[in-house]
Backbone bond lengths (Angstrom), bond angles and torsions (degrees), N, CA, C in turn:
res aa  C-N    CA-C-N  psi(-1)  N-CA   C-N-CA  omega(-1)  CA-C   N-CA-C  phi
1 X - - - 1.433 - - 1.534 110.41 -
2 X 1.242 118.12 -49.03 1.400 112.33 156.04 1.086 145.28 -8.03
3 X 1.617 100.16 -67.67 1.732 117.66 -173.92 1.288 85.33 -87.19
4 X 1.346 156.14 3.66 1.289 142.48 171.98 1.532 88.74 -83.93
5 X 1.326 120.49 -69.90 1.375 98.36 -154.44 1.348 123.74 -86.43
6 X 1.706 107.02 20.33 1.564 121.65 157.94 1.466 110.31 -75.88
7 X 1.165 92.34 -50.57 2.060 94.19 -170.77 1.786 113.84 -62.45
8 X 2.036 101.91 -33.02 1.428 96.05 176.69 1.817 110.72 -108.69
9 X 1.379 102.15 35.69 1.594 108.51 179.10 1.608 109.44 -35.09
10 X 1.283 113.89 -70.35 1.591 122.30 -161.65 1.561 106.02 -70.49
11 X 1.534 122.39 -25.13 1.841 109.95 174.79 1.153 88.30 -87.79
12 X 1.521 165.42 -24.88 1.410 151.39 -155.73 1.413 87.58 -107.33
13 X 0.952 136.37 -18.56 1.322 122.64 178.26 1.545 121.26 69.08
14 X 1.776 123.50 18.13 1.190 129.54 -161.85 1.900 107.27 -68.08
15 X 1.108 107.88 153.28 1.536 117.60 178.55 1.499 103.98 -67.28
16 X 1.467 124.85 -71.65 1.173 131.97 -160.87 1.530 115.78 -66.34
17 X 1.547 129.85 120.31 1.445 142.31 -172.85 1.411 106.33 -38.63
18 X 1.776 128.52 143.61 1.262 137.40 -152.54 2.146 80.95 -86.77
19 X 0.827 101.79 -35.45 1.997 106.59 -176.85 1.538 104.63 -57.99
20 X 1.607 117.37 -45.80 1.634 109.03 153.94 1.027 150.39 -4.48
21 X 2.020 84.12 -87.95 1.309 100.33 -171.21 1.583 108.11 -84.80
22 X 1.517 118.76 -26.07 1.932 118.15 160.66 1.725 101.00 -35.85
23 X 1.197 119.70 -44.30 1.391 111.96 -159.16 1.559 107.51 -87.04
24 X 1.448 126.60 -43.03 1.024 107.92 175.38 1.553 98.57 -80.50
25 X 1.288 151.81 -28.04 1.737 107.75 175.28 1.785 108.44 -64.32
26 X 1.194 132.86 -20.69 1.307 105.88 155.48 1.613 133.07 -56.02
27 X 1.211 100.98 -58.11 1.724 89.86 157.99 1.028 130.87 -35.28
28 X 1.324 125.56 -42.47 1.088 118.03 179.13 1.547 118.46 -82.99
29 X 1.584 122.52 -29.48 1.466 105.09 166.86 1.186 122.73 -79.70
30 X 1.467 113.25 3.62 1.714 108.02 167.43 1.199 111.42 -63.37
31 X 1.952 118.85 -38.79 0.980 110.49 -116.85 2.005 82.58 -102.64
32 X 1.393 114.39 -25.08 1.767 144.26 175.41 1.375 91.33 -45.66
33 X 1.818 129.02 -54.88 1.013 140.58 -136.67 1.407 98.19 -103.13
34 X 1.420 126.40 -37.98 1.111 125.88 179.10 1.793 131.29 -122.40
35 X 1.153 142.80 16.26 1.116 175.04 41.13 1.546 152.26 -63.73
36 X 1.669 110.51 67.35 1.395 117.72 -167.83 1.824 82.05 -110.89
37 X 1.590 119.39 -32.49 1.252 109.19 -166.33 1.530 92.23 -137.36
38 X 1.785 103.42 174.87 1.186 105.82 163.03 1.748 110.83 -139.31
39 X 1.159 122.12 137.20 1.498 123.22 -129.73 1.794 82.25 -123.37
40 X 1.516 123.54 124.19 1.546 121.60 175.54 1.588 90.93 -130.28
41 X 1.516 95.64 165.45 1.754 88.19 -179.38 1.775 73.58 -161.63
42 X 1.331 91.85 140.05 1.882 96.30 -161.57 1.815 86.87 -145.11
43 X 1.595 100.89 156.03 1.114 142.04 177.51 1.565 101.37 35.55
44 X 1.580 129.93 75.13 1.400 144.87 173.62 1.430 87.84 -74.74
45 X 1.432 98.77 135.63 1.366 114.61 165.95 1.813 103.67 -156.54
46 X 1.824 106.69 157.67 1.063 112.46 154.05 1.550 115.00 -73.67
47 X 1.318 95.79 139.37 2.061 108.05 155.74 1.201 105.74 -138.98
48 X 1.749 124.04 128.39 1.089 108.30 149.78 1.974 100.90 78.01
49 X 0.867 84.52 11.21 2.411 78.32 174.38 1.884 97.87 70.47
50 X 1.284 107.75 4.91 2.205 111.81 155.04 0.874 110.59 -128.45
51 X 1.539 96.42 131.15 1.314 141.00 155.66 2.164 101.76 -40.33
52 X 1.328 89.82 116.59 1.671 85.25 179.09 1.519 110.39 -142.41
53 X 1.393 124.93 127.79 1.774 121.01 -170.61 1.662 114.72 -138.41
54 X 0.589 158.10 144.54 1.778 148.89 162.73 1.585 93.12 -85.28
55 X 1.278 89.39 133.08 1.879 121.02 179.42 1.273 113.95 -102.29
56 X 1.325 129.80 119.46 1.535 118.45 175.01 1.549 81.97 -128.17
57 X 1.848 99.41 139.90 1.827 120.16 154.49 1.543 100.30 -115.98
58 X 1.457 104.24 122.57 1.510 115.10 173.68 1.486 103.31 -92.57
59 X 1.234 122.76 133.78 1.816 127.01 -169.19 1.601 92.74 -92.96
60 X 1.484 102.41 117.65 1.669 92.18 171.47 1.301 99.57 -123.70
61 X 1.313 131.17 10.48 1.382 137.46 174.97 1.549 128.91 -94.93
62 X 1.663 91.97 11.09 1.570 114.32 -160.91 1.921 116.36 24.04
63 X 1.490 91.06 -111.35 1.733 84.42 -177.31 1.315 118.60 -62.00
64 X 1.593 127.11 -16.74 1.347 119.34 -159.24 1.920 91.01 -90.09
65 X 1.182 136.88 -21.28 0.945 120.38 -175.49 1.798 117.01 -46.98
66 X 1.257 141.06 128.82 1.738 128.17 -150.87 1.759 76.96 -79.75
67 X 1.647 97.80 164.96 1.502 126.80 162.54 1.383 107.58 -134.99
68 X 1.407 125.16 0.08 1.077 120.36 -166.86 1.956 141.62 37.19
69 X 1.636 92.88 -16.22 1.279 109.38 157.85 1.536 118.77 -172.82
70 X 1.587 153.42 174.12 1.016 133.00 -135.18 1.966 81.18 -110.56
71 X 1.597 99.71 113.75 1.647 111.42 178.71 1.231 86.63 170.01
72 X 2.069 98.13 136.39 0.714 93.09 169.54 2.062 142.84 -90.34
73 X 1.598 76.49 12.55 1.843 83.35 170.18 1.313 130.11 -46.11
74 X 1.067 131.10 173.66 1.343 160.31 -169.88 1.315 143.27 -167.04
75 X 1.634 115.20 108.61 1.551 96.18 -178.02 1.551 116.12 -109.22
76 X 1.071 108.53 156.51 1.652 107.29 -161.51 2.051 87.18 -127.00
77 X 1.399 108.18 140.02 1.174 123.58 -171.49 1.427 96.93 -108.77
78 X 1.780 126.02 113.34 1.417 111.90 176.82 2.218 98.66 -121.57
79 X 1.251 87.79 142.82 1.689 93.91 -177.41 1.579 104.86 -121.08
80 X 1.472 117.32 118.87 1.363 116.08 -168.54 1.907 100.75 -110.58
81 X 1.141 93.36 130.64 1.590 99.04 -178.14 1.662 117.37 -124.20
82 X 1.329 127.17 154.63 1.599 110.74 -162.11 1.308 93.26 -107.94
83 X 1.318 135.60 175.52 1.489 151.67 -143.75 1.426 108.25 -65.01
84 X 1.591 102.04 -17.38 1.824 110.11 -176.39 1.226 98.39 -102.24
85 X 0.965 130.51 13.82 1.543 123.90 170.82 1.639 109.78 74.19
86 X 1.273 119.11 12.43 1.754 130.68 172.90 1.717 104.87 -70.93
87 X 1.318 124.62 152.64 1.113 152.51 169.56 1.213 103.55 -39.19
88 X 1.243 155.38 141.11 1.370 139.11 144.56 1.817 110.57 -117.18
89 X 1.626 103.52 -48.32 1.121 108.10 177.66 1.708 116.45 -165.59
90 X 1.576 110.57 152.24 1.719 110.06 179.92 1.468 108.13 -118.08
91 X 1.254 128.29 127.18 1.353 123.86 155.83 1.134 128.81 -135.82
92 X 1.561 122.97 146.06 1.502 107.18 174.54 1.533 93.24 -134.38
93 X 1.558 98.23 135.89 0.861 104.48 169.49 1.616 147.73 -144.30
């Protein structure tokens, strides 16, 4: 919303300088990108030829963490790669 109302500062007629609000939506995707959550993934094990782990995201960004709409779901994107750094597998789920 920010860079929206940087780019349309002068037809919205907003008070606060378009250099502002550029800067705080950077702040803020630093901040999405680098402490909104904290992401653990505990006791990975094979079963069965799968890869299987319990995932916890702790929200430390309270409201700013995105929901993209009002639910409380979540999808978490995990990419598993083998010791050579090759593809193994993508899921989100």
């Amino acid at each position: 919303m920010q860079r929206v109302l940087a780019r349309y500062h002068d037809e919205l007629d907003v008070s606060a300088e378009a250099r502002e609000l550029t800067a705080g939506a950077d702040r803020t995707m630093q901040f999405l990108q680098t402490r909104a959550a904290r992401v653990s993934i505990d006791a990975p094990q094979m079963r069965s030829g799968r890869l299987e782990a319990s995932v916890s995201v702790e929200n430390l960004g309270g409201h700013k963490l995105p929901t993209a709409y009002p639910s409380p779901t979540r999808v978490a994107a995990l990419r598993v790669r083998d010791r050579n750094g090759g593809k193994v597998s993508n899921q989100a789920r």
